[in-house]
Every structure is written in structure tokens, then in C-alpha cells.
N, C-alpha and C positions, 0 to 999 in steps of 0.2 A: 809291511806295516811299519810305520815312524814310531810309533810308541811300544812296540812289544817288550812287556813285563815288567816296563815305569809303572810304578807310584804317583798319581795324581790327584791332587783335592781340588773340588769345582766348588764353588759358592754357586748359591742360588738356581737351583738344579732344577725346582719343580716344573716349567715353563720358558717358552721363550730364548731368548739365546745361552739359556743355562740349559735346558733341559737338550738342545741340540749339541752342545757341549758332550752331554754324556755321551749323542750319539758318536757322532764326529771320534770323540778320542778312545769310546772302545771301539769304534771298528777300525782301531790302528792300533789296540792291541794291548791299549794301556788296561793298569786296574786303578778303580775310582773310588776316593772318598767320595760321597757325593750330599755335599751338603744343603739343606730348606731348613725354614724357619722353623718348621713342624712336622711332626710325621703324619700320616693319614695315611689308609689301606689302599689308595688311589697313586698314591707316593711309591711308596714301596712294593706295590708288584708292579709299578713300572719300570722301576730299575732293578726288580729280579727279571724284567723280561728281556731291556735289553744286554744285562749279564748273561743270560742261558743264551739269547741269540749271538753273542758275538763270543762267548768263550772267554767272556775274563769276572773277573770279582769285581765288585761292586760293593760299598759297604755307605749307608748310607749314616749320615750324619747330622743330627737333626739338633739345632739349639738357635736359640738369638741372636747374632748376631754383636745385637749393643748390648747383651746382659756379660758383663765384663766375666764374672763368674761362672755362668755356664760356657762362655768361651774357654777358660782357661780348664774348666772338666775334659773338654772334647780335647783339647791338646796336650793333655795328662795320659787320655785315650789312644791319642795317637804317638807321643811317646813311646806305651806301654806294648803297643803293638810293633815295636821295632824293627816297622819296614821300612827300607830306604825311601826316602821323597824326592822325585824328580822334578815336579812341578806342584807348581801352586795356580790358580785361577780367581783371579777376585771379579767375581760377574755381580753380585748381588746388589742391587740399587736400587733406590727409587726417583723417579723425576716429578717435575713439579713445573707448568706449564703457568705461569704469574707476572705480569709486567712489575718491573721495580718497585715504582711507588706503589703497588700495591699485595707489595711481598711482607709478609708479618717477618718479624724478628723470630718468630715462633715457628715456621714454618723453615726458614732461614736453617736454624737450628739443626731443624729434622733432616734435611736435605746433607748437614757438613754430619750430626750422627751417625748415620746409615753409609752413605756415600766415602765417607773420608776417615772419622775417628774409629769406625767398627773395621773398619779396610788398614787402618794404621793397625793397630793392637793386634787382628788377628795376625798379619805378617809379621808386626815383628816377632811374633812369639815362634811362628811357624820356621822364622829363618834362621831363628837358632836352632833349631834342629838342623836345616840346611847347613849350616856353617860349621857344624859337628862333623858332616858326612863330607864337605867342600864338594859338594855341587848342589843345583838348581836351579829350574829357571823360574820366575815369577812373570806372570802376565794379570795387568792390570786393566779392566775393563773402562774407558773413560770415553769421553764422547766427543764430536766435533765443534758442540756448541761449547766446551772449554776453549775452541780457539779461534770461534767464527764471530761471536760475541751477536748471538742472536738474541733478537725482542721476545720478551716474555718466557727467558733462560737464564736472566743474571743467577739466582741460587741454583738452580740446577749445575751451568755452564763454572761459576765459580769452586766446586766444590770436586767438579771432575776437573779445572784447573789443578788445584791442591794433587789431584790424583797421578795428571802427568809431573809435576815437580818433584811431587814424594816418589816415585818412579827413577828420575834421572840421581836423584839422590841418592837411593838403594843402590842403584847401578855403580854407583862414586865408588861409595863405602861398604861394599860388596864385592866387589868385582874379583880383586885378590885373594876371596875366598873360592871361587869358582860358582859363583852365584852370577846369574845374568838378571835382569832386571827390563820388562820392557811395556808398552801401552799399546791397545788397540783402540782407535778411535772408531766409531761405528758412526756411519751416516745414519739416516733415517731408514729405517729397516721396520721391516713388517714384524710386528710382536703388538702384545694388550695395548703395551703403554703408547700406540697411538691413537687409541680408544680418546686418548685426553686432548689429543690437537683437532683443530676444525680441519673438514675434512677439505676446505678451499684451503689450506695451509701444505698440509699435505701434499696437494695437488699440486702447488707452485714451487713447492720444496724438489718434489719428483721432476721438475721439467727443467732445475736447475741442476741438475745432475747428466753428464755424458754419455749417460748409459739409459739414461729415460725412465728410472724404474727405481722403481725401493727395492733395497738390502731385503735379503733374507736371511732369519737366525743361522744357518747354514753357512754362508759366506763369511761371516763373523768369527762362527767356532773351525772353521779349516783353517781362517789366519793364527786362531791359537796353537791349534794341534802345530803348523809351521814354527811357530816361535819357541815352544816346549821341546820339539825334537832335535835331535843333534842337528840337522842339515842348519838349523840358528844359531849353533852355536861360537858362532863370533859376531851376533849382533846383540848388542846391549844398550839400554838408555836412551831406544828409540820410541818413540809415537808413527805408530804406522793408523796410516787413514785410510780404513774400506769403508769406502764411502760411494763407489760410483763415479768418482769424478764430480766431487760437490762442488760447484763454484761462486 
């Protein structure tokens, strides 16, 4: 097992490539913060199920994201519990499918909130505690429409930009501390949010990929668990694309 008896927090756990997250890194041994917006009894015994099934702790942790104050309660919480942090996961987003001119400023908004200023604040809160203990690694969830400059992805593709820079950044001004710092860019992968693309989009997206097929949340959270455990640890400040071979 790559992660036996690390310390790891996952954002956005409930679903989708958060929720295969939890799987992926307990059955390698880690124990999970395992963070959602909100608790519900549908939440919570699924990740007592997959803790009893794989043998490790589970602790789930439930607040807002952009409520700046209840962020900083949960990280007083984990303070208080004074176990080492080996990793951190910033999964939690949302995307927003809008051609430019017909992007509100207000939606704009919501996309850098969630995606970039809620992803700024909780890390750097989190990495002061890393830099107390001098190690961690940080994997930041960002996508390939920050680099492919896709139609009807300017706010989305913009704000997962912000996320690979603030990434190579951390890696800069981290590194010395024994902090690593790194991005996973996801293709187009099976989860909700391609409930919001037409499904002839999709279609033409999948046949530009080398591998003929959409991503699964699966293949997303193996590149994390890789990049959290030692076997990465001399890779930092990179943007790795599981993507299929998007071209």
C-alpha cells in the first residue's frame, strides 16, 4: 500500500472523482479527512463503509468551502487533532459550460469563488501546518480546458488557469520546506458535470482522444494517490494531463 498510516484531506468527497478519491487512497492505506459541503446520513455511512472496508479512519468534514469562517473552524479542528498531514487534495469545483459573450460577470465570479479563492485560502491555511511538520504534498485538481483554451470554457478554463499558476507557485515558495506542490489535469471523464455538455460534444471530444473513451473518476484519483506518495517525491510544480491522449 503507497499510503499506509498518511494523513490525507480530500475536498469534495461526496461524488465523482472526490468520492473515488476516498476510494483509491484508503485502499492504499491512507486515513481521510474527507471533506462535502454538507453532511447528510447518505454521506456519512458511506465513508464509515468504505473505512470498515479498507481498515483505516475516516473523519469526515463538512463545511463551505467560501464561508471563510467556517473554513478556518475546520482548520482549528485539524490543528487540534495533532496528526501529521501528508497530503492535501483540492478536488472540489464547479464548471460552467457559457460561450464568452455570454458569460455574466456574476457567474464569472462564482466559477474564480469556488474554483480558485476557496482552493487559495484553504491551502494556504493548511500549509502552515505542513510547513510546521516540513513535509507534504499538495495536489491540486485543475483541468485541461485551462490549457486547451476550449469554446464555451473561457470562466471555467480561466480560473483552473489561476489554479495551475498558483500550484507552480507553491512549488517555488515551498519547496525548501519539503512541501511539493503539483496539478492534475483531467480530460473529459465520466462524472454529473457532463450532465451540462451536449451529448454531440461529448461525442466529438471522446474521438479526439487516443484512447477513444472518456476518463473515469478512477483514473483521475490513482494519478493523485501517485503524486501524494513517496514513489513522487521528487516531482513538484508539475501539471500532469490524464487525459487519454486529448489532442
Amino acid at each position: 500500500m503507497l499510503l499506509k498510516d498518511k494523513n490525507v484531506i480530500i475536498t469534495g468527497c461526496k461524488r465523482g472523482i472526490g468520492r473515488a478519491m476516498v476510494e483509491a487512497f484508503a485502499a492504499n492505506g491512507a486515513n481521510i479527512y474527507a471533506h462535502a459541503r454538507s453532511a447528510d446520513d447518505a454521506f456519512l455511512a458511506d465513508m464509515a463503509e468504505i473505512s470498515a472496508r479498507h481498515g483505516v479512519q475516516i473523519w469526515p468534514l463538512c463545511f463551505d468551502l467560501t464561508d471563510t469562517a467556517a473554513m478556518k473552524l475546520a482548520v482549528k479542528q485539524l490543528m487540534s487533532d495533532k496528526r501529521p498531514l501528508h497530503g492535501l487534495v483540492n478536488n472540489a469545483g464547479i464548471t460552467l459550460n457559457a460561450l464568452f459573450q455570454m458569460t455574466t460577470e456574476q457567474a464569472l465570479r462564482q466559477q474564480f469563488e469556488v474554483n480558485f479563492f476557496a482552493l487559495f485560502n484553504f491551502t494556504q491555511s493548511v500549509s502552515k501546518l505542513m510547513t510546521r511538520q516540513k513535509q507534504g504534498s499538495i495536489v491540486n485538481i485543475a483541468s485541461t480546458a485551462a490549457q486547451d483554451g476550449n469554446a464555451g470554457k473561457s470562466a471555467y478554463g480561466a480560473s483552473k488557469a489561476a489554479v495551475i499558476a498558483l500550484t507552480e507557485s507553491i512549488a517555488t515558495e515551498l519547496g525548501e520546506t519539503g512541501i511539493r506542490a503539483n496539478c492534475i489535469a483531467p480530460g473529459i471523464t465520466d462524472t454529473d458535470m457532463l450532465a451540462t455538455l451536449p451529448a454531440a460534444i461529448i461525442e466529438a471530444t471522446r474521438n479526439q482522444t487516443d484512447l477513444r473513451r472518456l476518463g473515469n473518476p478512477s483514473n483521475i484519483a490513482d494519478a493523485a494517490v501517485f503524486l501524494v506518495s513517496d514513489l513522487a517525491s521528487y516531482i513538484t510544480g508539475q501539471t500532469i494531463r490524464v487525459d487519454g491522449g486529448l489532442r
